[in-house]
N, C-alpha and C positions, 0 to 999 in steps of 0.2 A: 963617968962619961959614957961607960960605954952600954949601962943601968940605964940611961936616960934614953939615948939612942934608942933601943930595944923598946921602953916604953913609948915611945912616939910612931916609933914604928908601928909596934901594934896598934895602940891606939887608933892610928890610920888605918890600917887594915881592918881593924874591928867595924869602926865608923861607915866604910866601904863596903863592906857587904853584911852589914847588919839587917838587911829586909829579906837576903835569899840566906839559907840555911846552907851546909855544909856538904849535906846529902844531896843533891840535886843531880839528877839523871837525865842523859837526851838521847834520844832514838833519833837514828836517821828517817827514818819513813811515815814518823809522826812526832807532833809537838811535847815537845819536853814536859812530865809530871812531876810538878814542885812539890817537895815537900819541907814542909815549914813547922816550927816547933811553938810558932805564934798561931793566934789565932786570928791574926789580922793577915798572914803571909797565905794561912790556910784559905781563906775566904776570898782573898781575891784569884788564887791558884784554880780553885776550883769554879770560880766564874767562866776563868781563863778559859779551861777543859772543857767547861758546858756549850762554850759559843763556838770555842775548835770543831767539837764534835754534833752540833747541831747545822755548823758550815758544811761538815762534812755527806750530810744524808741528802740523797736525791732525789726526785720528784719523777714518778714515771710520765712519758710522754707518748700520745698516740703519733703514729707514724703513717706514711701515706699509704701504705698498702691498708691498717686496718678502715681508713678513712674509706678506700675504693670498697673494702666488704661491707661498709654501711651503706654506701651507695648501692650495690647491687639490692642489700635488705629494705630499700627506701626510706634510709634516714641519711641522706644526704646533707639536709638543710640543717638539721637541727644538728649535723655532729660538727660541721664545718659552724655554726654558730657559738658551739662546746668549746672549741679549738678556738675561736678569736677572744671569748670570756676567758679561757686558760693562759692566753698568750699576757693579757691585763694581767691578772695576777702571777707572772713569771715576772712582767716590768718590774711590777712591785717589790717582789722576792728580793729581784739582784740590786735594787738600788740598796735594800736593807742590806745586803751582802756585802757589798761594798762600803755602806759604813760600820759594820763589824768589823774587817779587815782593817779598817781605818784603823779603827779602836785598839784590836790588837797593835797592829804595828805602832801606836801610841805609846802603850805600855810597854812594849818592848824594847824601844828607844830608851824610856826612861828608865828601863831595867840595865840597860846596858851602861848607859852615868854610873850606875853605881856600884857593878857588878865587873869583876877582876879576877884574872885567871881561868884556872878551865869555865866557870861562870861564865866570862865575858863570851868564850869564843861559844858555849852553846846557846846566849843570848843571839849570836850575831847569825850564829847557823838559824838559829826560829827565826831572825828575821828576814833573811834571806828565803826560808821555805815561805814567808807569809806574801813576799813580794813574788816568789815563783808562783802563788797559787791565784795572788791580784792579776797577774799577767792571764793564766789558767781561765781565770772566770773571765776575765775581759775577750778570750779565744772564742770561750763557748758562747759568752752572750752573742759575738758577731756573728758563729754559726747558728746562733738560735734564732736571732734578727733574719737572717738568709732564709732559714726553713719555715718560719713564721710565713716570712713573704710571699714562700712559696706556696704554703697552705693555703693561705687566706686566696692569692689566685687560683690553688684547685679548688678550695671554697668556693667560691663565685662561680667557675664554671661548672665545677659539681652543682651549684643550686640552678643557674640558667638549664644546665642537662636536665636535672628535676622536672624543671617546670615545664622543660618543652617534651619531656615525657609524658607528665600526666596531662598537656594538651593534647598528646598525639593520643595516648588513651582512652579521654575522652573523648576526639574523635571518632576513633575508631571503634569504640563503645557505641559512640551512636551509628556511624554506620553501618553494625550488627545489629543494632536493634531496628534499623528499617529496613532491613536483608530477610530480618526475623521475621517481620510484619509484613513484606510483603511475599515472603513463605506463605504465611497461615493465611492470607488472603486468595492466595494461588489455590492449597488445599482445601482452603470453603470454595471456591468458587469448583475445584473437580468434585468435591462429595455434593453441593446440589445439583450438578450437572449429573451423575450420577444416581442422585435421588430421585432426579424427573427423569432420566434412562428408564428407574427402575419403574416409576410409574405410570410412566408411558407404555412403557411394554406392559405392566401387567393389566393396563384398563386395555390395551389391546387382546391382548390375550384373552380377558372374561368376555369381551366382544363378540371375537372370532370363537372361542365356545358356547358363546348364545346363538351365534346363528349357526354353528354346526349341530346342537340341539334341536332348535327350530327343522334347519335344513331334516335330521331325524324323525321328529314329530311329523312334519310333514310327509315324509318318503312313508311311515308309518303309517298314516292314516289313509294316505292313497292304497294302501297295498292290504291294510285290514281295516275296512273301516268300520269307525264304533257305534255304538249306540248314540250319541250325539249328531255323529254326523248324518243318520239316519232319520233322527226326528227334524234335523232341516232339511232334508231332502223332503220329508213328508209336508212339514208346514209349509215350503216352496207350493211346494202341489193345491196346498190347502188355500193357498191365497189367490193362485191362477184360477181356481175353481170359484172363488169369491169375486173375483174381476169377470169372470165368466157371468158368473148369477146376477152381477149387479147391471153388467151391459143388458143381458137379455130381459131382467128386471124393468128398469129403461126403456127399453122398444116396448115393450108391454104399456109403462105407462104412456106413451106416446102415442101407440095404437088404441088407446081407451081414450085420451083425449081426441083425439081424430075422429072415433066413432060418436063421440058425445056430440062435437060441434056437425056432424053430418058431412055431407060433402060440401068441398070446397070449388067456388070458380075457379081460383086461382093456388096451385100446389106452392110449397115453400118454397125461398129459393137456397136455403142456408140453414143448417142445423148443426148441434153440438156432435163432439165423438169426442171419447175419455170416459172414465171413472169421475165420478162426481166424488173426490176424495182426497184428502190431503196426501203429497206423495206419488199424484199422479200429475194429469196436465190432460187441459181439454184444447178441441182443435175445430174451429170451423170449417167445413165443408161443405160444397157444393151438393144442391139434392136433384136437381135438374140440367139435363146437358146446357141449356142459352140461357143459363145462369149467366150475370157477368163473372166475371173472374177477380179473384181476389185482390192484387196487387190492384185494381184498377179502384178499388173501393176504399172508401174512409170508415175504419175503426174504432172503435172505443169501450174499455171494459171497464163494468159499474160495480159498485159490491154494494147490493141493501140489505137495512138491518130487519133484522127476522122478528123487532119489537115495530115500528110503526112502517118498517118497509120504503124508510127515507134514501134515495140511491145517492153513492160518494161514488162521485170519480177516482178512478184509480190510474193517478198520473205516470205517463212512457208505456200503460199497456194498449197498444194501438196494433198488436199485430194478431193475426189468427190463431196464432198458439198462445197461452197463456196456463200456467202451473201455479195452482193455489199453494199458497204460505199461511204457516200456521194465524196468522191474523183473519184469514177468510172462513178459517173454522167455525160452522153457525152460521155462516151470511148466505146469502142469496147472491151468486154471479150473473150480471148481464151484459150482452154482449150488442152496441147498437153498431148497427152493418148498411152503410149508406153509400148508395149508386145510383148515379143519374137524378137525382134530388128524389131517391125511393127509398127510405128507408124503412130497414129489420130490424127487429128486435129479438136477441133471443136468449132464452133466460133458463137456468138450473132446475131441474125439477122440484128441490127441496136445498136446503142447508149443505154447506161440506162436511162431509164429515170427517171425524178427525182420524190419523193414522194406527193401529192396532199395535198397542203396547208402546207407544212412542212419551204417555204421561211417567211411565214410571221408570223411561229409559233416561227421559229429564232428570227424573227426580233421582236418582243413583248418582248421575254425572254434578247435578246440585251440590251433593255433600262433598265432594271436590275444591279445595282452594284454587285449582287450575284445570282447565282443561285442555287437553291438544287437539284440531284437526289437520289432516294432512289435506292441503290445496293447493291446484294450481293457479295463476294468475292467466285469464281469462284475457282484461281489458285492466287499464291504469287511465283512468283520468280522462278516459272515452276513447282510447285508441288502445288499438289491438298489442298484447305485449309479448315481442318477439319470443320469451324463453318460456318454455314449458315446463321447466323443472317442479320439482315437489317443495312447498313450504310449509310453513307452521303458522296454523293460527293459535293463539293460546286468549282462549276465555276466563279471565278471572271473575273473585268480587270485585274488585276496584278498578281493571281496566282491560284495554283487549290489546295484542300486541299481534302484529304480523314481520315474521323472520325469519331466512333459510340461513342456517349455522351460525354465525358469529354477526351476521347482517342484519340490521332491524333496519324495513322499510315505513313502520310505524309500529308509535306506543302511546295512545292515547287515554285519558281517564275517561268515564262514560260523562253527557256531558250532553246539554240540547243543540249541540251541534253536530250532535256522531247520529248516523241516519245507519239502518240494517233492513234488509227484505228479501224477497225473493226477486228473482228476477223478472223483466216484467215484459216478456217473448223471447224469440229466439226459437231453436230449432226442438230437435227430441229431447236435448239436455238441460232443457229450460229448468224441471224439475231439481234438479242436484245444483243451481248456481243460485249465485246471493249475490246479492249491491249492498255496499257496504263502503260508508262515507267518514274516514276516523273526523277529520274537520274538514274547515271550507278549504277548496281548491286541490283538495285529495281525495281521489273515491279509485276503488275495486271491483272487480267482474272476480269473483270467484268461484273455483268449478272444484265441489266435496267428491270424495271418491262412492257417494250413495244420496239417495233422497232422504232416508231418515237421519245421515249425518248432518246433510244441509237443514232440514225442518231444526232436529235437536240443537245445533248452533243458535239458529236463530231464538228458538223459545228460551235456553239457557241466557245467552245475553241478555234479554230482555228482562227478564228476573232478575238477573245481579243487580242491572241499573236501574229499576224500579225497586228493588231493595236498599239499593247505594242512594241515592239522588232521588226518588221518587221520577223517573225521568223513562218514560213508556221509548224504546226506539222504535221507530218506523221507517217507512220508507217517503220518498216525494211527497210535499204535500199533500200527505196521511190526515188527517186527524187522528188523534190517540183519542183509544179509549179507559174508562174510567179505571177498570180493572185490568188484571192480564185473561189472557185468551187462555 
């Protein structure tokens, strides 16, 4: 009996823990390491331990401070995007986590059916630690849910802070860059103000040293004067002495015509005075006291040609002065002088003659693209013009232009409408003024500072525009002639 007993016993107990070995160890502070003498006890022992302790490792997490240092380094977006990807796969993790735990506690359950004695109770301790550690993970996950939450809301406003950074950035980017630009506009606009400073002052300066120059040369030549000034003082003289030989020349032929014709019933009543000469001006005169008087008489001056001796009227010359212009150079002047239905004729001795050295002062000024005279304005448009000041005429090839500083009161191309001459009476300074018409319903009284200035204007114009245009200028109903004078 008691043989039998004893085998049944065992036998039960063999039966009962035939799958854990004998040796079996448990730590309080981790899961118990089975050790089995099977190779089946071994294999799943060591499952066991692989999924304990792969449960056991954990996952580093960024936390909110390292999230605020990417924000200050400008990865706000992309780390707060980092952190909601990681959160995904943390979901992931714990669900697998959870059915590991599962699993264990499965097997342990079933280990503990079969498992008796110190066995059973370190069965009951593992499963006791698997459910302390299910509760464990179900603590963390809630705190992990919590701080997710709260990430993904600094997330958000981390990325809206983002974005309304690099709005305000670019903003303010751009309102630097037209702060910038209107810098460098400020600084161009003081360095050309500057630059016309600099050249204002210095075209001043070369000015004010040309005329303190001048002002020298002048103080100089009055105080030592040179040999230049010398030979015009002498050629002055030389020409007074030639206007001398040529009046008394003159009365000589006059006195020989008088002697030829014998005596007369009747003496003249009107005769010329002047140089019979381009540059001067002749003047009729009374030769006898009950002469009528001039104003009371009707005038008119004739120019014929010195080839068949045809006379052309020379229209507006109706007064007693009259000053040849280079077109009467060669002609024959006559002057008809009618009073009381009596009229005089009285005519040049010979040809005018032309002015001395005046062909080759043309022709110097010719090789000139421009020329300047200084003038004043006389008459405009047939009435007197109140300002006296100084202007500029400028004679080109292609046109004439009259202007004082920045003012153009004409600029006309040469043209059969532009009329030029001498002036056609008037007082002593008939000689130095010109009529000068740029078109219709515009004309000039100009007054040159010399009679060979006024001659030289006029022949130079006349060239250019008979070189330009083939277009002779004259005066009043002129006839042009074929060539120039």
């Amino acid at each position: 009996m008691t043989r039998l007993g004893c085998d049944y016993s065992y036998t039960t107990q063999k039966d009962a823990v035939s799958p854990v070995s004998a040796d079996v160890i448990f730590a309080s502070s981790r899961f118990p390491n089975y050790k089995s003498r099977t190779k089946k006890s071994n294999l799943e022992n060591s499952n066991l331990v692989s999924m304990i302790e792969g449960f056991g490792d954990q996952q580093n997490r960024a936390s909110v401070s390292d999230l605020a240092n990417k924000f200050e380094k400008g990865l706000a977006a992309t780390a707060a995007a980092k952190l909601v990807d990681e959160g995904k796969l943390q979901d992931v993790a714990s669900l697998e986590k959870h059915v590991l735990l599962e699993n264990i506690r499965a097997a342990l359950e079933s280990l503990r059916v079969h498992a008796v004695g110190k066995n059973k109770d370190a069965v009951e301790e593992a499963i006791a630690m698997v459910e302390s550690l299910a509760f464990q993970l179900t603590q963390r996950e809630s705190e992990f849910v919590q701080q997710m939450a709260k990430i993904k809301k600094l997330a958000s406003f981390l990325k809206q802070a983002s974005e309304d950074a690099k709005k305000l950035v670019d903003e303010e980017r751009a309102f630097a860059r037209s702060e910038i630009e209107k810098a460098r506009t400020a600084v161009r606009r003081v360095e050309e103000a500057l630059q016309e400073q600099e050249r204002t002052s210095g075209k001043q300066d070369v000015e004010e040293l040309m005329k303190e120059v001048k002002e020298a040369r002048r103080i100089k030549m009055l105080h030592q004067p040179s040999k230049v000034m010398f030979m015009d003082h002498e050629l002055q003289a030389l020409r007074g002495q030639l206007i001398e030989k040529s009046k008394y020349s003159l009365k000589l032929q006059k006195e020989l015509e008088i002697s030829k014709q014998g005596e007369k019933d009747t003496p003249d009543l009107f005769e010329f005075d002047g140089t019979e000469a381009l540059g001067s001006y002749l003047v009729i005169h009374l030769c006898i006291d009950n002469a009528p008087e001039l104003k009371d008489c009707s005038i008119q001056w004739y120019r014929l040609t010195s080839e068949d001796g045809k006379k052309h009227l020379i229209s507006g010359a109706t007064k007693p002065i009259y000053a040849p212009e280079p077109f009467d150079v060669g002609r024959v002047l006559q002057a008809d002088v009618v009073s009381d239905g009596v009229s005089v004729m009285l005519t040049t001795s010979g040809p005018i003659d032309p002015a001395a050295g005046l062909g080759n002062y043309v022709e110097a000024l010719a090789r000139r693209h421009d020329t300047e005279f200084n003038v004043v304005i006389v008459q405009m448009n047939g009435s007197d013009h109140p300002s006296e000041s100084i202007h500029v005429l400028h004679i080109g090839k292609m046109r004439m232009k009259l202007c004082k500083d920045k003012t153009t009161l004409a600029n006309e191309y040469y043209s059969s409408f532009m009329q030029l001459c001498g002036v056609r009476g008037g007082g002593n300074a008939a000689a130095q003024a010109a009529f000068w018409q740029p078109k219709i319903g515009l004309s000039f009284v100009l007054a040159f500072e010399s009679e060979r200035e006024r001659n030289a204007a006029i022949m130079l114009a006349r060239r250019f525009s008979f070189d330009c245009n083939n277009i002779m200028l004259t005066g009043p109903d002129d006839r042009a002639a074929q060539k120039t004078t």
